[in-house]
C-alpha positions as CSV (number, residue, x, y, z in Angstrom):
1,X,-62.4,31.4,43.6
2,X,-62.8,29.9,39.9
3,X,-61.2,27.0,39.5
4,X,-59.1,26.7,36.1
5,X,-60.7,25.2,33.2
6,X,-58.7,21.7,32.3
7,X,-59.3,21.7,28.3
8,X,-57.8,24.3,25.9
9,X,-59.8,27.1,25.2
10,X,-59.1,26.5,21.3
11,X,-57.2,24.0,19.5
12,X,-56.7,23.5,15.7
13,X,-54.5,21.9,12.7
14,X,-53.9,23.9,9.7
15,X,-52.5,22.1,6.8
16,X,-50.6,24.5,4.1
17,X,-52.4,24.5,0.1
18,X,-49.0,24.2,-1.3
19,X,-46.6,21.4,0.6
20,X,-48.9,19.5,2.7
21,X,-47.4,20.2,5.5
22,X,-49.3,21.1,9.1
23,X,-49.1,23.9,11.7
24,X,-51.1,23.8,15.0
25,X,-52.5,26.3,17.3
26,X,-53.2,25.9,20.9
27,X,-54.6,28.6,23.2
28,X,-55.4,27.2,26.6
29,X,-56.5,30.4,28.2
30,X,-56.9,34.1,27.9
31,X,-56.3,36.3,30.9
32,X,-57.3,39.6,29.8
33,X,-58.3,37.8,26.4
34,X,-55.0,37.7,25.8
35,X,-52.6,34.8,25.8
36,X,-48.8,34.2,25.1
37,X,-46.3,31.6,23.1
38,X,-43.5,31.4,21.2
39,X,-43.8,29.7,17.8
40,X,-41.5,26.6,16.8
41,X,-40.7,24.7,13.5
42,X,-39.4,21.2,14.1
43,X,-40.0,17.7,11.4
44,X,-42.5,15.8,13.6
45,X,-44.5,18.3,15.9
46,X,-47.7,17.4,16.5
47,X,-50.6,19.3,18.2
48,X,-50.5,17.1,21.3
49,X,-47.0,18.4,21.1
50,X,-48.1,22.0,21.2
51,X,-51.1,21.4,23.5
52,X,-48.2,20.4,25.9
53,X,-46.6,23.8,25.5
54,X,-49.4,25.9,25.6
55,X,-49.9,24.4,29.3
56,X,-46.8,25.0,30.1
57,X,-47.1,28.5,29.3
58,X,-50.3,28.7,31.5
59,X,-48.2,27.8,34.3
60,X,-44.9,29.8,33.4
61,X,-46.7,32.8,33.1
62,X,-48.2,32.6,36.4
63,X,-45.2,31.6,38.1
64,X,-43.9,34.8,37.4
65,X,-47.1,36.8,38.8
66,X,-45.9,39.7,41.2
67,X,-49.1,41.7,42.1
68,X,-47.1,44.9,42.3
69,X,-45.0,44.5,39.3
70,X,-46.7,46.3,35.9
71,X,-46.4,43.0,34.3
72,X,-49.9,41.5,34.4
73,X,-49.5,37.6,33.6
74,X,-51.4,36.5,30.1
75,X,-52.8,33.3,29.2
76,X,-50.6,30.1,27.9
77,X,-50.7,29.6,24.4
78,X,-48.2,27.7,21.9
79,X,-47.9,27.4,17.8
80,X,-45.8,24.6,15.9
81,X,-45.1,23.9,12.5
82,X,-43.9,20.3,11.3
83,X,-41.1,21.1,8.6
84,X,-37.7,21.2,9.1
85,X,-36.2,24.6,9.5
86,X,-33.7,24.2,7.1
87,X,-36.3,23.0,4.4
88,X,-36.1,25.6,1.5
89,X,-39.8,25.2,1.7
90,X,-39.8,26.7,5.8
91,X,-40.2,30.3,5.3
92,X,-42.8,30.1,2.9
93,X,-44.3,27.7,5.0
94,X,-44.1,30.1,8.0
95,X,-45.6,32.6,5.8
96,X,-48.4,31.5,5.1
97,X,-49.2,29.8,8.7
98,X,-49.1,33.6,9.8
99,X,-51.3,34.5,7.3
100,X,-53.6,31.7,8.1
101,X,-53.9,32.6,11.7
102,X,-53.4,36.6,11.4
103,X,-57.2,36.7,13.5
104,X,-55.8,34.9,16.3
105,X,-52.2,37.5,16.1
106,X,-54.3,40.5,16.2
107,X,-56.5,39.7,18.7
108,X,-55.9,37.5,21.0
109,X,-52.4,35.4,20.1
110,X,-49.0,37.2,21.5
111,X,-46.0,35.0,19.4
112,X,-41.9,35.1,19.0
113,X,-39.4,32.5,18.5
114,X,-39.2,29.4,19.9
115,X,-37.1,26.2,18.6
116,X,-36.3,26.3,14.7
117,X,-37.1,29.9,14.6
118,X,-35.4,33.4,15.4
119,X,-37.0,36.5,16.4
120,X,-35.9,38.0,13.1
121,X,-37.4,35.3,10.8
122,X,-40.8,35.7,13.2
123,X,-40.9,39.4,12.7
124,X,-40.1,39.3,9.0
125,X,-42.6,36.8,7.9
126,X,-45.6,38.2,10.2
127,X,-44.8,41.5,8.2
128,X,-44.9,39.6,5.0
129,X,-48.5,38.3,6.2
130,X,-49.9,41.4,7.0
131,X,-49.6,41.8,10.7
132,X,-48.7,44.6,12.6
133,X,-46.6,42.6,15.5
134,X,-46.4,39.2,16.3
135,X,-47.4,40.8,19.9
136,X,-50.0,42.6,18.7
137,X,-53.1,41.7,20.9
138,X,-51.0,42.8,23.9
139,X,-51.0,46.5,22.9
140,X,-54.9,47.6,24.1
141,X,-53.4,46.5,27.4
142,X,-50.2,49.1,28.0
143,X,-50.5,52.1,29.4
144,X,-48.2,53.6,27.1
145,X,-48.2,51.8,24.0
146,X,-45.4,53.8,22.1
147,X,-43.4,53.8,24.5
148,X,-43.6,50.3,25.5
149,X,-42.5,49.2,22.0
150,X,-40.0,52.0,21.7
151,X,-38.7,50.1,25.0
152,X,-38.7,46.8,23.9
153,X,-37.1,47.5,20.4
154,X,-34.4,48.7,22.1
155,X,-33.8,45.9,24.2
156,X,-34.0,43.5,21.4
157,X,-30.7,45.8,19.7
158,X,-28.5,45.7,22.9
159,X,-25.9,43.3,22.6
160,X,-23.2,41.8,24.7
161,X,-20.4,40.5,23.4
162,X,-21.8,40.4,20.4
163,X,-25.1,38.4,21.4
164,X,-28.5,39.7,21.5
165,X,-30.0,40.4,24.8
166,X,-33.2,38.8,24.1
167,X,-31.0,35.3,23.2
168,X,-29.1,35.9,27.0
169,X,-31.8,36.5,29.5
170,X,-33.0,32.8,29.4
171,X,-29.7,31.4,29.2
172,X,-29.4,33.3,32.4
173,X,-32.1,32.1,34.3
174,X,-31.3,28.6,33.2
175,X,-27.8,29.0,34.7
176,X,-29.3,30.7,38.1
177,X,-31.2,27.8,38.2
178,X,-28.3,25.5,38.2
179,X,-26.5,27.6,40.7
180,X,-29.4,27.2,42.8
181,X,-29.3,23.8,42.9
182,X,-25.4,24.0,43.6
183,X,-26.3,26.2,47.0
184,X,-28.7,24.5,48.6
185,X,-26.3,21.4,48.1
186,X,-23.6,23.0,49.3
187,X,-21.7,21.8,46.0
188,X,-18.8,24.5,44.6
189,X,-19.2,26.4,40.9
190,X,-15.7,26.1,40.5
191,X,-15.1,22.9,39.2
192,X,-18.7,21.0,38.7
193,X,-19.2,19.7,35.1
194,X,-22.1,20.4,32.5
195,X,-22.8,18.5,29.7
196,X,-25.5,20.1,27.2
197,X,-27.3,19.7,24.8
198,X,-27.7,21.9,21.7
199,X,-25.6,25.5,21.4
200,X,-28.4,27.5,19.9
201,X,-29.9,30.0,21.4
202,X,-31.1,28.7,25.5
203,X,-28.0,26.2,25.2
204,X,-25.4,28.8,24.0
205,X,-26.7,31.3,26.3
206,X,-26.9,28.5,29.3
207,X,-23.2,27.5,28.5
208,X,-22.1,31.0,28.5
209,X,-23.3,31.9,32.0
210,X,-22.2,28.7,33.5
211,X,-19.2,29.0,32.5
212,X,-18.8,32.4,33.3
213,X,-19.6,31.8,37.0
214,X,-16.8,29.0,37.3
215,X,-18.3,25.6,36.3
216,X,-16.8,23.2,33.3
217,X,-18.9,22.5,30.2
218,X,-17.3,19.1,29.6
219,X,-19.6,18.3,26.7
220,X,-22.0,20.2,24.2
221,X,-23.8,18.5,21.5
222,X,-25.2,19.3,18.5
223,X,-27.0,18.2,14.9
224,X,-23.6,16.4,13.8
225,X,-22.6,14.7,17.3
226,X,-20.9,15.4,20.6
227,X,-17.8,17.5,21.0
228,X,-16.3,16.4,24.5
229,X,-13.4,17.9,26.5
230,X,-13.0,16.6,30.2
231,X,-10.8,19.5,30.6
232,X,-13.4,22.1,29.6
233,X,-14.6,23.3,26.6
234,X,-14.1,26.7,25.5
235,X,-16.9,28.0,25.4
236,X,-16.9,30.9,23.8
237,X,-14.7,29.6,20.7
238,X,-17.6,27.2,20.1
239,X,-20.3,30.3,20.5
240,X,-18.2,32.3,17.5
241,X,-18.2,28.7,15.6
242,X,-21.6,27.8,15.4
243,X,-24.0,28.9,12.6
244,X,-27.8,30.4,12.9
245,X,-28.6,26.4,14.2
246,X,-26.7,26.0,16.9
247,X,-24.2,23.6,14.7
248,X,-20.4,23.8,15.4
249,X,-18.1,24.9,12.8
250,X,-15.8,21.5,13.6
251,X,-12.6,23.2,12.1
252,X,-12.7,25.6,15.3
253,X,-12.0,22.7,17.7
254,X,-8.8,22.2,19.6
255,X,-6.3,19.1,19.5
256,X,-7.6,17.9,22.4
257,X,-11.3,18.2,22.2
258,X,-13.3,14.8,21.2
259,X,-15.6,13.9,18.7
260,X,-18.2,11.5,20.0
261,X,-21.4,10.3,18.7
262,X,-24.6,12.4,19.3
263,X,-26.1,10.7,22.3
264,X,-22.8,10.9,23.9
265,X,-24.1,13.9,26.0
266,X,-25.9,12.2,28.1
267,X,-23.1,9.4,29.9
268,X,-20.3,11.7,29.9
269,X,-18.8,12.4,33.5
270,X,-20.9,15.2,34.7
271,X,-22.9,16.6,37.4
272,X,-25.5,18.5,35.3
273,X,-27.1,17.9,32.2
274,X,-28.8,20.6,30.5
275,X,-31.0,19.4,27.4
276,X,-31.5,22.6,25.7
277,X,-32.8,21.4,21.9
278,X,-35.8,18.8,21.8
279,X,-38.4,17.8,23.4
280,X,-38.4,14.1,24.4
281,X,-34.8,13.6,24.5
282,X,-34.4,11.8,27.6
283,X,-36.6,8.6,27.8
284,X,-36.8,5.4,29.6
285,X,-34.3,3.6,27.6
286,X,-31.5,6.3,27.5
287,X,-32.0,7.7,30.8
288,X,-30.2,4.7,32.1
289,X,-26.8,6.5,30.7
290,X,-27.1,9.0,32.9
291,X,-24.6,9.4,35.1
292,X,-25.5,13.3,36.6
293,X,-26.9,14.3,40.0
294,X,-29.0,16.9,37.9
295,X,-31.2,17.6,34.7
296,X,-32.0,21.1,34.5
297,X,-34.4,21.3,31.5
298,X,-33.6,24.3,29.2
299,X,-35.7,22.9,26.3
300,X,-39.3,22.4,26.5
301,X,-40.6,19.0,28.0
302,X,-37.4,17.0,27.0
303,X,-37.6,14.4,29.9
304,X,-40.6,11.9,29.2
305,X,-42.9,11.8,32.4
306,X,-41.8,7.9,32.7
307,X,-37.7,8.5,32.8
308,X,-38.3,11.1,35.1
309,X,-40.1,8.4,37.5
310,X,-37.1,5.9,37.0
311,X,-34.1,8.9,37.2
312,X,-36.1,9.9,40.3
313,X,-35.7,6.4,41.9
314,X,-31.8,6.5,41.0
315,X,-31.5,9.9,43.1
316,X,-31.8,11.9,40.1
317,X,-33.3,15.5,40.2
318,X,-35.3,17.1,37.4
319,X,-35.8,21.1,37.3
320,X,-38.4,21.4,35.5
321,X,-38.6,23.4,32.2
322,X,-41.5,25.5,33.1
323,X,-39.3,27.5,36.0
324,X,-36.3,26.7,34.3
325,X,-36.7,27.9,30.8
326,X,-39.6,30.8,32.0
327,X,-36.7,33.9,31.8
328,X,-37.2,34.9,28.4
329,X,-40.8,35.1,28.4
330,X,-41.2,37.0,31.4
331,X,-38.1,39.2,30.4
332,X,-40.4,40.5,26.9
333,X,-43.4,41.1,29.5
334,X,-40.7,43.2,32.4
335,X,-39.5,44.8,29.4
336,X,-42.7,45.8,27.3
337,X,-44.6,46.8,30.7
338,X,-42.1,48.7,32.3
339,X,-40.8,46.9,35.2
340,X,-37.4,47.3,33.6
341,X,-35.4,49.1,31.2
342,X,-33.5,48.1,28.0
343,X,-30.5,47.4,29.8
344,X,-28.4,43.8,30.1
345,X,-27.5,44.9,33.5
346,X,-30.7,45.7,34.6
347,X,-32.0,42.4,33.2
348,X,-30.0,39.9,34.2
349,X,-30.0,41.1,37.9
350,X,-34.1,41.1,37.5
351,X,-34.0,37.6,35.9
352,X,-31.6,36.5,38.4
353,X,-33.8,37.6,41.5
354,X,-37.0,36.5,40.2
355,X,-35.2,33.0,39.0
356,X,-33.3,32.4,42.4
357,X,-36.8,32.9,44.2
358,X,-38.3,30.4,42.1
359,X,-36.3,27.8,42.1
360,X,-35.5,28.2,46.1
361,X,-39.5,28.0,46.8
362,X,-39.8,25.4,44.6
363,X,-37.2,22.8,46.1
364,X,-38.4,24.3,49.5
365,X,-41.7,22.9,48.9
366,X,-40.5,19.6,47.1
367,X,-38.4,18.6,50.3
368,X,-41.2,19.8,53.1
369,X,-44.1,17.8,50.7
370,X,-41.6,14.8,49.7
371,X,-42.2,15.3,46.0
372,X,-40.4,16.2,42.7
373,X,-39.6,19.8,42.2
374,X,-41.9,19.4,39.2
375,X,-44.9,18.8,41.6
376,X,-43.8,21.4,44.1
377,X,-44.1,23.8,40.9
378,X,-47.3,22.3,39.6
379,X,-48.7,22.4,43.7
380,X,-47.5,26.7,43.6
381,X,-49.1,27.3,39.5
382,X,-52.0,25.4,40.9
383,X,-52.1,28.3,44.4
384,X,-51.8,31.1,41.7
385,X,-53.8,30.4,39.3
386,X,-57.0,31.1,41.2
387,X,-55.8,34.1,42.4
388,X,-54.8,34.9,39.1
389,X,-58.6,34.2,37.4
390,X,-60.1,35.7,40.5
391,X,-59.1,39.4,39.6
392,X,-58.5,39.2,36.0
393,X,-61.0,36.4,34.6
394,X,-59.9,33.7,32.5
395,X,-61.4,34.6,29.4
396,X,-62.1,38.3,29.6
């Protein structure tokens, strides 16, 4: 079989005429030619940053291979643009990074939100730059290409309770995750205590469906600090509360919820931790606070490799963000290809399924090899990748 090729396919820095500021664009293979990544805005990223994600999305998407599903598995890819999202400058900024790499969109490039950015901001700006979709290149691969994006469209306008589908579905696998873990340690729902970090779109949605199946958020945190109830938060007061950011309105809090400073998140008396913002949140100085039996990474690579080592030797399991946080990318592929319908019920019993079977053969393998449940998922991307390149070809 051919073996995976270990250096990006492509890799480049573009730097905007007008602020100064950079984007980056990482595709680290094409399956089909094709590849697939969301597109995030934070102050800071970098392209090693990005080069990161674009692996990870190598190995999310064939996680999620099924070879009798219509979803065929793409290439990993992964774009970032260092500017603060709430820069006045950032939309321009986005513009014209779309413009600058409309080639890559059409052709070979499939793009939504990621971190700093919303679906709707994506979508407005890539029509603003000329393109067509920000999932164009997928297209020549449908069946039915009208009818896929009729399909999808109307996923993206179903709501529940007043959220967008596409912001639930990975907030759902994340939470399946957790309740994974929970089973196979025999531990109860009702009762355990979360403590995550950032209510935007994964955390609000991760929140939401743990609470909803009987857990206690005890903490969430946010740009302005920690707001801490040992009691349990309510939830869905702070969802209604927060802004387009993921910021808490702090006027909506009760009596007895606490204020604490923003790092608080991660000592507070609780069994899981869910870092849902940043990457590199958790490193070998702060991971000493840690007090949980679990991280279940929402956000993208926000445990440094080293901290995971040292919370590994304290008894500390890591579930790793590329199964963890993989729901909402496969759920645009399910949807667009056909293996399910624009319907929340539909999709959150698919995303459960698929989620629950990951997660279960991933700790499976961890305890039979005597390894993290991040190597047992790197040991099963690294069994389907050649299968993967064998039928379709990595750069075909």
């Amino acid at each position: 079989m051919t073996a995976p090729p270990t250096t990006p396919l492509l890799s480049l820095t573009w730097t905007d005429h007008v602020t100064g500021r950079q984007g980056h664009l990482v595709v680290d293979r094409l399956v089909r030619g094709v590849s697939s990544g969301g597109l995030r805005m934070r102050e800071g990223c970098t392209l090693d940053e990005v080069a990161g994600l674009a692996r990870g999305m190598t190995m999310k998407e064939a996680l999620h291979y099924n070879p009798d599903g219509r979803y065929i598995p793409l290439g990993g890819a992964k774009g970032g643009l260092d500017c603060d999202p709430q820069d006045p400058r950032a939309y321009g900024i986005l513009v014209r990074y779309l413009r600058a790499v409309r080639p890559y969109i059409e052709s070979m490039w499939t793009t939504g939100e990621d971190l700093g950015l919303t679906q709707h901001m994506v979508d407005r700006a890539a029509a603003e730059a000329g393109l067509v979709s920000s999932i164009q290149a997928v297209y020549p691969l449908l069946d039915d290409e009208a009818t896929a994006r009729r399909r999808l469209a109307d996923a993206f306008a179903v709501e529940v309770d007043g959220i967008g589908l596409d912001e639930l579905v990975g907030g759902c696998g994340v939470a399946e995750s957790v309740l994974v873990a929970l089973d196979r340690a025999g531990v109860a729902y009702e009762g355990t205590r979360v403590s995550v970090q950032g209510l935007g779109t994964m955390g609000g949605a991760s929140a939401r469906f743990l609470a909803r199946a009987g857990l206690k958020i005890v903490a969430v945190a946010d740009v302005k600090g920690t707001v801490a109830n040992p009691a349990g938060l309510d939830v869905d007061a702070l969802l209604a509360a927060r802004d387009s950011y993921g910021t808490i309105d702090r006027t909506a809090l009760r009596p007895q919820d606490l204020e604490l400073p923003g790092d608080a998140w991660l000592s507070v008396d609780a069994e899981v931790l869910v870092p849902a913002a940043v990457s590199y949140a958790v490193d070998t100085a702060n991971q000493a606070q840690i007090k949980a039996r679990w991280i279940v990474e929402a956000a993208n690579m926000p445990v440094l490799p080293d901290a995971e080592e040292l919370l590994a030797r304290r008894g500390i399991t890591v579930l790793p963000d590329v199964v963890v946080n993989s729901g909402t990318n496969a759920w645009w592929w399910w949807t667009l290809f056909g293996d399910i319908d624009a319907d929340a019920h539909e999709a959150f019993a698919y995303t459960r399924r698929s989620m629950r079977a990951l997660i279960d053969q991933m700790l499976t393998r961890a305890e039979a090899d005597g390894t993290t449940p991040r190597t047992a998922a790197h040991a099963i991307v690294a069994d389907r990748l050649p299968v993967i390149a064998e039928r379709f070809g990595w750069y075909r």
